[in-house]
C-alpha positions in Angstrom: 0.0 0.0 0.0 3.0 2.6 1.5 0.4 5.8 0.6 0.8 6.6 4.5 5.1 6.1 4.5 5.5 9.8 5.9 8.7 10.9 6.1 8.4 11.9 9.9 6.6 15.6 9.0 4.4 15.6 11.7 6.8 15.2 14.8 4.9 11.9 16.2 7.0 9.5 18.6 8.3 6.3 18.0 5.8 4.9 19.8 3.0 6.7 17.4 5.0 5.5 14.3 5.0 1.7 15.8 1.4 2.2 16.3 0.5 3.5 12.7 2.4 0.6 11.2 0.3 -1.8 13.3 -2.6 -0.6 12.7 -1.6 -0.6 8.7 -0.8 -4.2 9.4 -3.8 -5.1 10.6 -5.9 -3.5 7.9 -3.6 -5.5 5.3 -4.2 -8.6 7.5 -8.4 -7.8 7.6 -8.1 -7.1 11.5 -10.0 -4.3 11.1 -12.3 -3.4 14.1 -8.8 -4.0 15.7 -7.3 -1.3 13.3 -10.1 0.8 14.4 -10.0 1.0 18.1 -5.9 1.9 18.0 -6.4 4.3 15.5 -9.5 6.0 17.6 -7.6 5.3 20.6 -4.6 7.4 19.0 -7.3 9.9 17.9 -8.2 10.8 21.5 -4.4 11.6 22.6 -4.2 13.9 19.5 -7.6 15.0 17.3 -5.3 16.5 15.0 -3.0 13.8 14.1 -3.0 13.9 10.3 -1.6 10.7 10.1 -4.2 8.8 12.2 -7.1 10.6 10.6 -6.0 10.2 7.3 -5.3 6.7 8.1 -9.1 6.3 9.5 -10.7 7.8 6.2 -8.6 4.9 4.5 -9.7 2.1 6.8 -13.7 3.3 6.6 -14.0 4.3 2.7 -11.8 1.6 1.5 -12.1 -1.5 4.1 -15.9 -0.6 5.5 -17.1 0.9 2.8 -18.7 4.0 5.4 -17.8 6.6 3.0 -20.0 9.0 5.0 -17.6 8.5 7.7 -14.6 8.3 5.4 -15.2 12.1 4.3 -15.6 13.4 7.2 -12.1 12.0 8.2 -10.9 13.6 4.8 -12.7 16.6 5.4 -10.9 17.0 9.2 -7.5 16.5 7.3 -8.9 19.3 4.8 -9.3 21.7 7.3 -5.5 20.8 8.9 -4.3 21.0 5.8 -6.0 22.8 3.0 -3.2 21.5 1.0 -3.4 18.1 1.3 -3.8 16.6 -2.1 -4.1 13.2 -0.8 -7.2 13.6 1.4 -8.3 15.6 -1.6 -8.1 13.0 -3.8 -9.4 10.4 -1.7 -12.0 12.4 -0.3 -13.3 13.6 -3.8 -13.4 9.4 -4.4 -16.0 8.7 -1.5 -17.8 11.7 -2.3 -19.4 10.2 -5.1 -21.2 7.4 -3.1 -22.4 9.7 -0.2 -26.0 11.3 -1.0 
């Protein structure tokens, strides 16, 4: 996959980084209510972790198929980061199944 290899940008710690590979592991592996819970429970330490936000609007549009739920991931990135092609991208891609 390797769309969410950031060169360390956002400052996170190693223990952050060793969490966003596991719970990119576990999405690859299917595990993903597991993936879910550590990226949410990331999300509470820091609501504006790009990474971990970014990575949820991945796990629901592409894994669960919520893409109601992925765009408003994408669309929290957005406002972080106006400049985010990325979430741009991927958010203009689940757009088109949300009403």
């Amino acid at each position: 996959m390797g769309n969410f290899a950031f060169d360390n940008t956002y400052n996170l710690t190693e223990d952050e980084l060793q969490q966003l590979d596991e719970a990119e592991d576990l999405m690859m592996k299917g595990a993903l209510g597991k993936a879910e819970s550590m990226l949410l429970s990331m999300l509470e330490n820091d609501n504006e972790c790009i990474p971990v936000l970014s990575n949820l609007g991945h796990l629901y549009g592409r894994h669960l198929s919520e893409f109601k739920t992925a765009v408003e991931y994408y669309d929290r990135v957005l406002e972080l980061e106006p400049d985010n092609a990325w979430a741009r991208d991927a958010r203009r891609r689940y757009m088109r199944y949300v009403d």
